[in-house]
BALOBA-1460 file (C-alpha; in Angstrom, 3 decimals):
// residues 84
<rec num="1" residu="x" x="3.012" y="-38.867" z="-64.620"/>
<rec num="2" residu="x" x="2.168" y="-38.536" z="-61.255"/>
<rec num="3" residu="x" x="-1.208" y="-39.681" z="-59.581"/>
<rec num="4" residu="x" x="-4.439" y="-37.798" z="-58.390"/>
<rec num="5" residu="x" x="-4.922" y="-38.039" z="-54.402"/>
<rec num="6" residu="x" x="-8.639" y="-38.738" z="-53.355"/>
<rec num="7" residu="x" x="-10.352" y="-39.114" z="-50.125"/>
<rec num="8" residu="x" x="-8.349" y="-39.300" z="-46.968"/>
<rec num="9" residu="x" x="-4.551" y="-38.568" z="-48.876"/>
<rec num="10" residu="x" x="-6.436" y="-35.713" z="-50.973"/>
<rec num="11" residu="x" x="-7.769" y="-34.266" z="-47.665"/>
<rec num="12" residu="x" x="-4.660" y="-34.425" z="-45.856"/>
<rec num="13" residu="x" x="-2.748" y="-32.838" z="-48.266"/>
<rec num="14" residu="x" x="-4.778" y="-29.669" z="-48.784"/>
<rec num="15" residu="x" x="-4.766" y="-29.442" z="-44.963"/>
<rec num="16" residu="x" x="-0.833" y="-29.463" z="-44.847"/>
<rec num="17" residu="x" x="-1.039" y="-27.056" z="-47.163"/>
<rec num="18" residu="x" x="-3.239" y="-24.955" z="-46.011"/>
<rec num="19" residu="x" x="-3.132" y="-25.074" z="-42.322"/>
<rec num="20" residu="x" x="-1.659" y="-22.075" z="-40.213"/>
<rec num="21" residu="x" x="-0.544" y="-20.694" z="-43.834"/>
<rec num="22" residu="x" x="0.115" y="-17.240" z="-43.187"/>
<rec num="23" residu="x" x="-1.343" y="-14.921" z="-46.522"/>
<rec num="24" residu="x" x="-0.143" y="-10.735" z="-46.119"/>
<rec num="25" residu="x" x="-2.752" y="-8.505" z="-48.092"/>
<rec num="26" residu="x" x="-2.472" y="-4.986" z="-47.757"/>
<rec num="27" residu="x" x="-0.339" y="-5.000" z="-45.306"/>
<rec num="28" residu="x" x="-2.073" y="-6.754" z="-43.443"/>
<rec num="29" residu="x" x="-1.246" y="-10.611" z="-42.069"/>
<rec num="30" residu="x" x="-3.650" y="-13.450" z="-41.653"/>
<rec num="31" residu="x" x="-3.302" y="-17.156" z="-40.077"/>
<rec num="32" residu="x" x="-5.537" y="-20.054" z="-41.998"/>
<rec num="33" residu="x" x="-7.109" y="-22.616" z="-39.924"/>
<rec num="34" residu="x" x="-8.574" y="-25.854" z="-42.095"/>
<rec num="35" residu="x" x="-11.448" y="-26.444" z="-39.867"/>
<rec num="36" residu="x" x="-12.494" y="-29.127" z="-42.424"/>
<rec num="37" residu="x" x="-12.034" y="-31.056" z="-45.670"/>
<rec num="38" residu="x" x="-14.377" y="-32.472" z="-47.732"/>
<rec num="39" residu="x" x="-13.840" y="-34.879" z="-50.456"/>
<rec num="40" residu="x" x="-16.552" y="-36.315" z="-52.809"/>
<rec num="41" residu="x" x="-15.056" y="-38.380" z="-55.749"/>
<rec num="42" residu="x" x="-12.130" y="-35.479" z="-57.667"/>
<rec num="43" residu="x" x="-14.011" y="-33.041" z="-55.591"/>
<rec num="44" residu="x" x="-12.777" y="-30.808" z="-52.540"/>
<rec num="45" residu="x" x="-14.472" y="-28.419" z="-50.259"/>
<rec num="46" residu="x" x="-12.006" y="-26.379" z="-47.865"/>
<rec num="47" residu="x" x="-13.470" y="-24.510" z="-44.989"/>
<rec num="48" residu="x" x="-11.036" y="-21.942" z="-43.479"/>
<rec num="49" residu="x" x="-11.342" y="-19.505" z="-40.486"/>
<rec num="50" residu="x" x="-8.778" y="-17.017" z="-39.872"/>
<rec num="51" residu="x" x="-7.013" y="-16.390" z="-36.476"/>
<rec num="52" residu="x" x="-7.006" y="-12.790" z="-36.370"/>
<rec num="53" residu="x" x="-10.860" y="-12.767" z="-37.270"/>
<rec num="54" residu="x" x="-12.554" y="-16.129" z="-36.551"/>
<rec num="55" residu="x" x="-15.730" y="-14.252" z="-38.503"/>
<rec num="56" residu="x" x="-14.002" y="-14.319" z="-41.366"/>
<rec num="57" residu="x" x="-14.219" y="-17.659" z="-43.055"/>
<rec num="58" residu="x" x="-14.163" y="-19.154" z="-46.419"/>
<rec num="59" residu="x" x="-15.915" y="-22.276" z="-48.074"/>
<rec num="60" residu="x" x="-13.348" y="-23.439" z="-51.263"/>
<rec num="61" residu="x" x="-14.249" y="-25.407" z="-53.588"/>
<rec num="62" residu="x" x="-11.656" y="-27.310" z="-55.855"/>
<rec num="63" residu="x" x="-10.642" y="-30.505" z="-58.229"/>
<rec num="64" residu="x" x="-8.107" y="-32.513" z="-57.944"/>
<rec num="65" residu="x" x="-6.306" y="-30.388" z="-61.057"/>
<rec num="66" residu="x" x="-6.491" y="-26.824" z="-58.678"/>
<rec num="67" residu="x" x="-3.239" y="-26.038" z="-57.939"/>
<rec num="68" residu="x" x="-1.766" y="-24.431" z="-55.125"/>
<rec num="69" residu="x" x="-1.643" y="-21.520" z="-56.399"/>
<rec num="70" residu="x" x="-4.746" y="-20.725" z="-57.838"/>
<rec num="71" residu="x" x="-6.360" y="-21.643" z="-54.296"/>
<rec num="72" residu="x" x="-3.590" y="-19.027" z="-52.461"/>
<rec num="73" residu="x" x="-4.907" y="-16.287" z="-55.276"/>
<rec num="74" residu="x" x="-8.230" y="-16.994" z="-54.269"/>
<rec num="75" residu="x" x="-7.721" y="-16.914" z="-50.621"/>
<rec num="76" residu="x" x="-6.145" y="-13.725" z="-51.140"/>
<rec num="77" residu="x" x="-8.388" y="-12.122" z="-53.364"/>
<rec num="78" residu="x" x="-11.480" y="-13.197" z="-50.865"/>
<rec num="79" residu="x" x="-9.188" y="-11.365" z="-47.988"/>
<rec num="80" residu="x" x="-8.902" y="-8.173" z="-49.825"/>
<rec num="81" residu="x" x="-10.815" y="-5.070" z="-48.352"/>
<rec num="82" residu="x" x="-13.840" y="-4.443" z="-50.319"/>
<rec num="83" residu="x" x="-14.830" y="-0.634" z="-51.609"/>
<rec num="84" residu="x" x="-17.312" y="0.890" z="-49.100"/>
């Protein structure tokens, strides 16, 4: 069984992770910048920016069970043009 990260190693690790990730949605490509990590107890909070469009941003909120991929499908999603 492996162990839960917290504070500083849980931090790093969802910046490695997410740092200067490159996401395509609708054909369109964007860079993630961490521009911070917060970690209270099991709890994360990801800010993100995006280098094509340092207005977008994104404030991510996750447990120490969120995987990878359910934060990448919400990146995405959040990304996505909305219906005008």
């Amino acid at each position: 069984m492996a162990a839960i990260a917290t504070g500083d190693v849980l931090a790093q690790e969802w910046f490695d992770l997410l740092d200067q990730r490159r996401f395509t949605v609708d054909h369109e490509s964007w860079t993630a910048q961490v521009f911070g990590v917060h970690v209270d107890g099991l709890d994360a909070w990801i800010q993100l920016e995006f280098a094509e469009d340092r207005r977008r941003s994104l404030l991510l909120h996750v447990t120490a069970l969120t995987g990878i991929g359910a934060v990448v499908e919400a990146i995405r999603m959040a990304l996505r043009p909305t219906e005008r």
